[in-house]
DOMI-623998 format. One line per 4 residues: number of its first residue (from 1); their letters; for each residue y, z, x of C-alpha. Coordinates in pm, whole numbers, plus 50000, padded with zeros to 5 digits. Layout:
<nodes>
NUM = A = Y,Z,X  ...
</nodes>
This chain:
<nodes>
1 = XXXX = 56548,64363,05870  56606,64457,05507  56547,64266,05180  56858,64229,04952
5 = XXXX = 56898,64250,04594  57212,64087,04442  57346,64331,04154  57553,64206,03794
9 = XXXX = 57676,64467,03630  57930,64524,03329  58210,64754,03391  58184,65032,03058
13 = XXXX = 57839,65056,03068  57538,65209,03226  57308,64997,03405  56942,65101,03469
17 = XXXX = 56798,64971,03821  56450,64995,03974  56513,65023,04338  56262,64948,04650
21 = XXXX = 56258,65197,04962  56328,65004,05236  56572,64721,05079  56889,64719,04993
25 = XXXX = 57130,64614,04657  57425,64444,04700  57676,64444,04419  58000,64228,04407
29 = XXXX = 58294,64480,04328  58501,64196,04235  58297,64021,04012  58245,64353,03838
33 = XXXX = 58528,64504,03780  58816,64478,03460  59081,64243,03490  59390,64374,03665
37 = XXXX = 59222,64579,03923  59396,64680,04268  59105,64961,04415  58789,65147,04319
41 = XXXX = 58607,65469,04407  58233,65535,04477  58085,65881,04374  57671,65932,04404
45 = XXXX = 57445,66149,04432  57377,66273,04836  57021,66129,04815  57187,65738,04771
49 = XXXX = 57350,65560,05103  57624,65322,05061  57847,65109,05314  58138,64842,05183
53 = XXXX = 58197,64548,05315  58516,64469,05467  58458,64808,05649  58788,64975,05473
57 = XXXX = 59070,65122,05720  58999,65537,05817  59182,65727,05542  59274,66108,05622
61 = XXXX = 59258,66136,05182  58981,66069,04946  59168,65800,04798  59067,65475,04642
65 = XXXX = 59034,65184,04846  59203,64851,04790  58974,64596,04558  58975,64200,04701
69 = XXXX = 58814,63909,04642  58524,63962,04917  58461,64371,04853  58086,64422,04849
73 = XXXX = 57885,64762,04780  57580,64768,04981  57312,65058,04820  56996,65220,04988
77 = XXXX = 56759,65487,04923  56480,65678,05161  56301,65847,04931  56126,65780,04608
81 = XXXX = 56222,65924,04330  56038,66197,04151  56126,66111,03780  56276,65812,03603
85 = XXXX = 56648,65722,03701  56696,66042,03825  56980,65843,04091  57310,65836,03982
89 = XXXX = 57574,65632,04105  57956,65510,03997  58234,65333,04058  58572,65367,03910
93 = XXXX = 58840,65078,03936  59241,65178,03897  59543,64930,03847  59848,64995,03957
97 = XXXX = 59948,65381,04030  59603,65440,04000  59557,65439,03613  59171,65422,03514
101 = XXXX = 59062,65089,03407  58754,65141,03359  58377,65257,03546  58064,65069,03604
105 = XXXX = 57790,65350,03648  57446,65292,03790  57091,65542,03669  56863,65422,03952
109 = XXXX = 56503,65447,03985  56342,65454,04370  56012,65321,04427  55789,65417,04690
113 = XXXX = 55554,65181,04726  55560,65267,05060  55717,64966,05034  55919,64887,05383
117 = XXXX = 56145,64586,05491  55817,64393,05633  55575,64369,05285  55534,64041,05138
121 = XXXX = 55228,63932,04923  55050,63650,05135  54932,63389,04935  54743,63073,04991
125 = XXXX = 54888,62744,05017  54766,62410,05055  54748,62078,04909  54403,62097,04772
129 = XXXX = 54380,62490,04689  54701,62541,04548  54684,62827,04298  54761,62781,03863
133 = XXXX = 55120,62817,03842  55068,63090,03571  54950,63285,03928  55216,63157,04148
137 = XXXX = 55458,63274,03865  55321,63612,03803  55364,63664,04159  55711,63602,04232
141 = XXXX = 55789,63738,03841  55694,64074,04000  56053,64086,04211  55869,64378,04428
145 = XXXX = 55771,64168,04734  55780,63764,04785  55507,63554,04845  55420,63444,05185
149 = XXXX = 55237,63136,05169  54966,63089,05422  54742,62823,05556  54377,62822,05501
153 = XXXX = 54256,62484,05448  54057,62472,05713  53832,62751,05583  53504,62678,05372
157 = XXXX = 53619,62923,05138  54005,62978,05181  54069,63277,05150  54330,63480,05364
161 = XXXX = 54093,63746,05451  53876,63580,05649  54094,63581,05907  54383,63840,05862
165 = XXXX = 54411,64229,05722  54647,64490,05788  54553,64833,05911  54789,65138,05898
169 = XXXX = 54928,65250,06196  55203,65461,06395  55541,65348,06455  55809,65235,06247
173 = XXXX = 55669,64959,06041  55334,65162,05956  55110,64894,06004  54927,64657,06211
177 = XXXX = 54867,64295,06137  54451,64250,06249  54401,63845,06333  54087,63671,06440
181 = XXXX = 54085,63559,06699  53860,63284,06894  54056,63328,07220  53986,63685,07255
185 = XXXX = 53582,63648,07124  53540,63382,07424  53739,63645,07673  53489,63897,07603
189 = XXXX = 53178,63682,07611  53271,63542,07957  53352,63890,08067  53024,63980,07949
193 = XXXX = 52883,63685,08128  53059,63786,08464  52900,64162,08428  52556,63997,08426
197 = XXXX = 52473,64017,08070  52439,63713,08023  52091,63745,07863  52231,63976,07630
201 = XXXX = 52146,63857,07270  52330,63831,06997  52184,63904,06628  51912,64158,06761
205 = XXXX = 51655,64234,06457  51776,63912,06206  51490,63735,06319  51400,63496,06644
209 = XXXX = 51574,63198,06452  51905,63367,06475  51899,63487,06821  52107,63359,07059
213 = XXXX = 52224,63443,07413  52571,63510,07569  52500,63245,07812  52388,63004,07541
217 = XXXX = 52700,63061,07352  52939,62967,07604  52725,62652,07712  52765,62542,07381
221 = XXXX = 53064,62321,07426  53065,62199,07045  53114,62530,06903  53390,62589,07183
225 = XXXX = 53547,62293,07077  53526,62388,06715  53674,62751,06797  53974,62569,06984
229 = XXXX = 54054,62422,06657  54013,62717,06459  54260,62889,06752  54519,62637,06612
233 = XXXX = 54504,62712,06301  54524,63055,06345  54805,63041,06587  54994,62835,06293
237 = XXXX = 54968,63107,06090  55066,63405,06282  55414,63241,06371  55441,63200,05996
241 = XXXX = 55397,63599,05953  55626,63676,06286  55870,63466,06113  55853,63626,05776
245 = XXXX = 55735,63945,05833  55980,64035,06134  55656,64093,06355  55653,64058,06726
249 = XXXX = 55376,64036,06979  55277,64419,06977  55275,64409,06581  54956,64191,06600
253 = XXXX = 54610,64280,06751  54355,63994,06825  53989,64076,06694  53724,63904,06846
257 = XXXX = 53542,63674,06573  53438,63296,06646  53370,63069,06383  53170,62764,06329
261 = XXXX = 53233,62416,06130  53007,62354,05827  53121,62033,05587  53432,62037,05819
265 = XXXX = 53531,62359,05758  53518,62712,05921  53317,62992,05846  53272,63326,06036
269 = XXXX = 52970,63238,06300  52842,63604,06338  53005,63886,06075  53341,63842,06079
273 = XXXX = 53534,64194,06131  53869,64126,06012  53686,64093,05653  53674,64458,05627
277 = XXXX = 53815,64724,05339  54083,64986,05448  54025,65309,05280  54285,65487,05415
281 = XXXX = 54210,65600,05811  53867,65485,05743  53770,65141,05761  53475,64946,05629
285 = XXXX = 53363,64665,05873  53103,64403,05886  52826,64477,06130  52895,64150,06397
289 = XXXX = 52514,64198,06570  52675,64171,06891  52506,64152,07244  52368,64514,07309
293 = XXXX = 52497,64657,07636  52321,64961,07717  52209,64971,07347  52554,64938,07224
297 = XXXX = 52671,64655,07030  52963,64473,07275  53161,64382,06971  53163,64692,06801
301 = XXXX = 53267,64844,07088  53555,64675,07158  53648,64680,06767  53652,65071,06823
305 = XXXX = 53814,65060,07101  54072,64871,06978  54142,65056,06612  54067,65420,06745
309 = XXXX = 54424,65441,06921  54595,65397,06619  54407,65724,06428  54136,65513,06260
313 = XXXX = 53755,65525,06206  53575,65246,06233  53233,65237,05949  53007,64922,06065
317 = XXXX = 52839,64800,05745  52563,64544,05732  52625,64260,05503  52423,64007,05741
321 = XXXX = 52218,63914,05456  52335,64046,05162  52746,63867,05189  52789,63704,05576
325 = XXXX = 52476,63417,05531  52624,63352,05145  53019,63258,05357  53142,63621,05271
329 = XXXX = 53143,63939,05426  53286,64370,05303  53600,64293,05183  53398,63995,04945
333 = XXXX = 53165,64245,04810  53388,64542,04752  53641,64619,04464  53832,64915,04580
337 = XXXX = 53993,65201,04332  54308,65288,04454  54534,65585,04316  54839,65458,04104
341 = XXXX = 55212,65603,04163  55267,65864,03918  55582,65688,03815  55532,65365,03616
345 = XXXX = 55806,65190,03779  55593,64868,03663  55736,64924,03316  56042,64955,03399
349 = XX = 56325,64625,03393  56395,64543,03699
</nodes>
């Protein structure tokens, strides 16, 4: 699944293009070319892919190839380039007995963002929380990647990250998309409950007022009811991002978090992991306080257990106090420094 970029350009002249790894330009042969033409030629450089559509007949001769109304030039890169428009690409168009009419040529810039046919920016979206429109038009201004609007209403706060992140990962996509997950918190609680840990408390050493036991947790029927809604909501969301992303069912992990309703709205009801910063392999996560089993925290260990396959460390931080009781949690309290690209391809025209 690759993004496409329709082309324009003017035959006689050189046209300067920012390209992103992973997508693919599209350029209308016919639209570009001088009046009276009958075929073309493509030369490049070996490090740019190209395919035409119709698929033209075999030749045995590097000849041109006949021009019609439909002729499309599909161009794709897999590296980034190392300095600006150092991607070359042409196209010549001949008339009749193959006299030169003119050439369109192409100085192309590759990003690597490492931008890949799945990244979108996902955005908030809702009737009450929609963002300024000088935002929403910054956003799509950038061309790089197209908002994905999400649904978050029924959070206190609203913000995406209390219940999704991605995580870097193996495979051809190079991610994972991390959901909470309500189902999968009350799996492990009754699984809990079934080993006889029951008694097991949750929020050891935040004081007697917090406490609370597994098997007070799932006798709360209230707070399971609220969670089923909070399922819902969730569920909405990730068959947004299957659709838009291209995700399916292995693309997604379910993190065990279970919320509660306060002013008819959802917050995290014990530190909510999927709030965490990515630092590379390592990443930052809220402390839950889970039920200790055999002085390990249940939560944590299934968090671990769950992000360790895919080459990454897990850091539990605790923000119990300091973020989680104030409705926020790492990823809240952190601004994170991140190295730029050594090309500037933000100043370039796209």
């Amino acid at each position: 699944m690759s993004r496409e970029r329709t082309l324009r350009v003017d035959c006689g002249k050189t046209s300067q293009v920012v390209y992103v790894v992973g997508t693919t330009l599209s350029l209308d042969l016919c639209r570009s070319a001088p009046p009276k033409s009958k075929s073309f030629q493509v030369q490049c450089f070996p490090n740019i892919q190209f395919s035409i559509s119709p698929v033209p007949a075999e030749r045995t001769s590097p000849s041109p190839l006949p021009l019609d109304t439909n002729t499309l030039l599909f161009i794709s890169m897999e590296e980034a380039s190392l300095s600006v428009f150092d991607r070359k690409l042409s196209v010549t168009y001949y008339g009749d007995n193959t006299e030169v009419l003119g050439k369109a040529v192409l100085h192309l810039t590759a990003i690597g963002r490492p931008v890949n046919p799945y990244a979108s920016l996902c955005t908030t979206s809702s009737n009450g929380r929609n963002m300024t429109k000088v935002i929403q038009d910054f956003l799509w201004a950038q061309k790089v990647q197209e908002p994905v609007a999400i649904y978050s209403d029924w959070l206190l706060v609203g913000h995406v990250d209390e219940f999704m992140t991605f995580v870097p990962a193996p495979g051809p996509k190079g991610f994972r998309l991390l959901l909470a997950s309500p189902d999968a918190g009350y799996k492990l609680f009754k699984r809990l409950q079934d080993d006889g840990h029951g008694e097991a408390k949750m929020f050891d050493g935040q004081g007697k007022e917090e406490e609370m036991t597994v098997n007070a947790l799932l006798d709360d029927e209230m707070l399971k009811h609220q969670n089923d809604y909070v399922q819902g909501c969730i569920d909405w969301n990730r068959d947004v991002l299957k659709k838009e992303l291209g995700l399916d069912g292995d693309d997604i992990i379910d993190l065990p978090v279970l919320f509660k309703m306060q002013y008819d709205h959802a917050i995290a009801f014990y530190p909510d992991m999927v709030n965490m910063i990515v630092l590379g392999k390592e990443l930052g996560i809220p402390k839950p306080f889970g039920p200790k089993i055999r002085g390990c925290c249940a939560l944590e260990a299934e968090m671990t257990a769950l992000m360790e396959p895919l080459g990454l460390n897990c850091n539990y931080i605790d923000n119990f106090t300091s973020y989680h009781k104030l409705q926020g949690e790492v990823h809240c309290g952190s601004n994170v420094r991140r190295d730029p690209f050594a090309l500037k391809w933000w100043n370039l025209e796209m």
